[in-house]
Legacy VTK file of the C-alpha trace (Angstrom):
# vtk DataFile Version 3.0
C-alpha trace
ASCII
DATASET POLYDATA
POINTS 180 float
2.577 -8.453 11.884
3.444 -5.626 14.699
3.714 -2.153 13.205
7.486 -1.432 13.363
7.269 2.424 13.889
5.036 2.331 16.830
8.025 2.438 19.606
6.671 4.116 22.304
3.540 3.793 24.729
1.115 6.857 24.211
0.223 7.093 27.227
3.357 7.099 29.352
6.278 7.486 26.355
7.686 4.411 27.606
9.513 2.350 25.133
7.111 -0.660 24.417
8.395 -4.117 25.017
6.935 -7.291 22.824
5.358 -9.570 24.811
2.956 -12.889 24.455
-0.646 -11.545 25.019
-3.707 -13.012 24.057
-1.906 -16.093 22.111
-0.046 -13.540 19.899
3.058 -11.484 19.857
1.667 -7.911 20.805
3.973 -4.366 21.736
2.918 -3.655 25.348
4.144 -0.935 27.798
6.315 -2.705 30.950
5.527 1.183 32.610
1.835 1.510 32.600
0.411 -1.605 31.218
-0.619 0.209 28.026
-1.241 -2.867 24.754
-1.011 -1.931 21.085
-3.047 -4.412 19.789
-2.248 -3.556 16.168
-6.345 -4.380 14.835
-6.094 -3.718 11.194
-7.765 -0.378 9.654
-11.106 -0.777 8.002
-11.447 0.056 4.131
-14.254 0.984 2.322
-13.722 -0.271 -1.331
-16.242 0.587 -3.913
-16.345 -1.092 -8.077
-18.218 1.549 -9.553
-20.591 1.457 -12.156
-21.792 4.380 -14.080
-24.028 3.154 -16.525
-22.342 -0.349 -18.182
-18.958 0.286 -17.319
-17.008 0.294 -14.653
-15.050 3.365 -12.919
-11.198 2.494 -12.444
-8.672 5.439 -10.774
-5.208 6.491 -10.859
-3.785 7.371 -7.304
-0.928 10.479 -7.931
1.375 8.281 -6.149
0.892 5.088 -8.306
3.103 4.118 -11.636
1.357 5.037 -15.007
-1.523 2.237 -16.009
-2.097 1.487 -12.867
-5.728 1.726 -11.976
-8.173 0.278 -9.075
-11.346 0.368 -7.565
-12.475 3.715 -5.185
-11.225 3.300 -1.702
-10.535 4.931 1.658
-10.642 4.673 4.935
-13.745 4.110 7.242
-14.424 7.312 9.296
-15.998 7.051 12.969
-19.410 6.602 13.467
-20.680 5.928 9.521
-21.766 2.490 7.896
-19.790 0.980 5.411
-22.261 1.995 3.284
-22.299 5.306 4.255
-18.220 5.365 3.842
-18.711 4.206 0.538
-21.097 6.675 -0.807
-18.913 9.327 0.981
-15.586 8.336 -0.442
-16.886 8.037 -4.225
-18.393 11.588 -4.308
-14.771 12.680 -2.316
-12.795 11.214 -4.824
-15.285 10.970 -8.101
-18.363 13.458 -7.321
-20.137 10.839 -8.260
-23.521 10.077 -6.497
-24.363 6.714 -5.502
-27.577 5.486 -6.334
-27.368 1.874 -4.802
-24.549 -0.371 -2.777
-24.301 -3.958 -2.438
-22.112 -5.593 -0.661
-19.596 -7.681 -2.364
-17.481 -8.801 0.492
-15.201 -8.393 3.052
-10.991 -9.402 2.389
-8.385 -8.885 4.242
-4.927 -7.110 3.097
-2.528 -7.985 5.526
0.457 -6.606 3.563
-1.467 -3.356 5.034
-3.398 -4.374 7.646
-6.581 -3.319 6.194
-9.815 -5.015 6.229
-11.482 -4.454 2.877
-15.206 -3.961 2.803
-15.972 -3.958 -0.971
-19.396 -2.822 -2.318
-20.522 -2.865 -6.232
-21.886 0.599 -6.439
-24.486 2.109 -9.014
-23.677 5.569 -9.327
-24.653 8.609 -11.680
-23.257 12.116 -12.538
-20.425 13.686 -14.129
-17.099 12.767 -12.938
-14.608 15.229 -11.578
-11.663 13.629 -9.575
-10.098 15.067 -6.367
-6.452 16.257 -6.218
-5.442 12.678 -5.037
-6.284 10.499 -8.226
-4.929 11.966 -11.567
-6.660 9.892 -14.733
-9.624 7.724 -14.779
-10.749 4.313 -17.103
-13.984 3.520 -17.898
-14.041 -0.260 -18.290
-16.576 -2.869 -19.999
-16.805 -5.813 -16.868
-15.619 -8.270 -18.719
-12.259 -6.566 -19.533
-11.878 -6.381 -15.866
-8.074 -7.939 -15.132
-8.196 -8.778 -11.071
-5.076 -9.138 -9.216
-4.869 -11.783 -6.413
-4.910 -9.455 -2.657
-7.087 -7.100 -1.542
-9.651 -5.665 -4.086
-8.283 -7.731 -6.949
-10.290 -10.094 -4.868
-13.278 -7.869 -4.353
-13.207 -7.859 -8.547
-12.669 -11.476 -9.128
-15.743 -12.694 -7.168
-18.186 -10.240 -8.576
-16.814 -11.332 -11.969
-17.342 -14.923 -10.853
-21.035 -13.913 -9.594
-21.897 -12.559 -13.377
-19.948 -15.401 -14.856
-17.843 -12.863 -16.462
-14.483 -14.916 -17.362
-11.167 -13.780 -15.944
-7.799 -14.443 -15.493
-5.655 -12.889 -12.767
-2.928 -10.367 -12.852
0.291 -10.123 -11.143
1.545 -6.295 -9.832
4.166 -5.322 -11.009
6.629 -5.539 -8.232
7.688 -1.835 -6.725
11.515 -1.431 -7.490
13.713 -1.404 -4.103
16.276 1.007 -2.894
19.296 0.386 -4.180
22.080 -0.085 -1.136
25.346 0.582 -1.422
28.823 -0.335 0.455
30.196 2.936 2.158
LINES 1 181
180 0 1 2 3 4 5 6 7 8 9 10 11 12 13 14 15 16 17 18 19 20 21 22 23 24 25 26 27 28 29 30 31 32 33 34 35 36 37 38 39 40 41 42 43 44 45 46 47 48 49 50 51 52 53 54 55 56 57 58 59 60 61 62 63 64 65 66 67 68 69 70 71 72 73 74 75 76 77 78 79 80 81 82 83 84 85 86 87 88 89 90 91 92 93 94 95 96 97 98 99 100 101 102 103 104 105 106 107 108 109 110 111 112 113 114 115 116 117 118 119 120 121 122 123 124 125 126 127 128 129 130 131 132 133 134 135 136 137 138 139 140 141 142 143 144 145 146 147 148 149 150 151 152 153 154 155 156 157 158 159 160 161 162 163 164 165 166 167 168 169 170 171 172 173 174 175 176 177 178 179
């Protein structure tokens, strides 16, 4: 999927032109030769568990009851580990203690790469100005949904044999169009 906003060639500001590279439809600059490969953004995604239950979050921008795991973007030069641990004290000031890698998913509806880690972590929790509630969660009332984490979620259930059943999203209204 090519990223419909990116128009123009950084490096020129030459309107970019699709064109067959590589086996795939890519946005490349006829000026300067310039090639948006559109590689997908890596995620660090992290089921956190402070002591037998499991952290879940509320992003500010998300519906109410809608929870997930910790996530965020991979900086430059840091593990996925080290992205991990750094995005749950950002967003939870929680320390982790120990990561293990659950695995890796993709989200193309995003184009993300998900790398998803269980994560043992201690401390008080204290959430940054982007998430607005918090669930603590026995595992086994754990309710995955079938993309991304929901993934992550279902196959560390599946590795405890922790029965589950998946969830469907609710689907986000659309605009509404009207004739003029």
């Amino acid at each position: 999927m090519l990223h419909p906003d990116y128009r123009y060639c950084p490096n020129c500001a030459s309107l970019l032109a699709v064109s067959a590279i590589a086996g795939r439809e890519r946005k490349a600059c006829p000026a300067c030769g310039f090639t948006h490969w559109n590689n997908p953004a890596p995620v660090v995604a992290g089921l956190v568990q402070l002591g037998d239950q499991i952290l879940l979050a509320r992003n500010a921008a998300w519906p109410p009851k809608t929870f997930a795991l910790i996530t965020g973007f991979l900086e430059a030069g840091e593990t996925p580990e080290e992205g991990i641990a750094r995005e749950v004290k950002e967003e939870t000031n929680l320390d982790v203690e120990r990561a293990s890698l659950i695995g890796v998913y993709e989200f193309t509806r995003k184009n993300e790469l998900i790398v998803a880690y269980h994560v043992m972590a201690s401390g008080s929790v204290r959430l940054s100005e982007e998430l607005v509630e918090y669930r603590m969660v026995a595992p086994e009332r754990l309710r995955p949904w079938r993309a991304g984490t929901g993934l992550a979620v279902a196959d560390w259930m599946r590795a405890r044999n922790l029965p589950f059943e998946f969830v469907d999203l609710p689907l986000r209204p659309q605009p509404q169009q009207h004739d003029s």
